[in-house]
N, C-alpha and C positions, 0 to 999 in steps of 0.2 A: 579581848574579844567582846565583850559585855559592851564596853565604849563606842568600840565602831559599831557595833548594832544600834546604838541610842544616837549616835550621829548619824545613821543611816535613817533611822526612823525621824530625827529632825528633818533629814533636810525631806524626804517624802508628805510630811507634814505640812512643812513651809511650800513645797511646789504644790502641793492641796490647795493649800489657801491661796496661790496665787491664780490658780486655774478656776475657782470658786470668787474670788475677784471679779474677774475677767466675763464669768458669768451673769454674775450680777449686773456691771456695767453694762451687759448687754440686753440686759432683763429690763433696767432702767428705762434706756434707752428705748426699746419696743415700747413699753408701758407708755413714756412721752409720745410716741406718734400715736397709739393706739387712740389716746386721750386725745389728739388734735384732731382723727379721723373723728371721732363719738362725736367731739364739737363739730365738726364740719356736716358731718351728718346730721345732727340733731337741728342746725341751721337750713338744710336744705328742707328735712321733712319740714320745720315751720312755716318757707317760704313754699310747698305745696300745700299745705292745708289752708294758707293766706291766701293761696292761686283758685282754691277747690272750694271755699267759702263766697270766694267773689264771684266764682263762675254760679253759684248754686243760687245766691243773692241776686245777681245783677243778670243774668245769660240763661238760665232756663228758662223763663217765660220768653224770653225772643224765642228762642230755638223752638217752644210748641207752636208757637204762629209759623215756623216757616214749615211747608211742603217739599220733602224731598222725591222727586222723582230722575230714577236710575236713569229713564232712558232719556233726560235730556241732560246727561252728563252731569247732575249732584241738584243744588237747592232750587227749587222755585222760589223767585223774590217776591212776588208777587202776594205779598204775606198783609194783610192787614194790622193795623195798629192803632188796635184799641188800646185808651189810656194815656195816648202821648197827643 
């Protein structure tokens, strides 16, 4: 009686550890995509703040020279250009 209890508690043991296995590989597995999104992420916000430095640098002094007026459908070009 004692014996088949201790085989019964191996083999519950051992399906432990396989199910706990199984977890992990899939634990792995998330953690590598999760890691590829962060990279892919952390690339893009770069390539926005490269986007959002040039426009600040290079594009805000146009954009105060130009006139927007609504009712003739968006920018007035007619913008002076001091400087160039």
């Amino acid at each position: 009686m004692v014996q088949f209890r201790l085989q019964t508690e191996v083999r519950e043991i051992l399906e432990s550890m396989r199910v706990l296995k199984e977890k992990l590989n899939a634990a792995v597995q998330s953690l590598g995509r999760l890691q590829k999104t962060k990279v892919s992420l952390e690339n893009d916000i770069a390539v926005k703040e490269s986007s959002l430095d040039i426009d600040r640098r290079e594009c805000i002094g146009l954009r105060k020279n130009v006139a927007i007026d609504p009712t003739r459908g968006g920018a007035n070009f007619s913008m002076t250009l001091s400087g160039f």
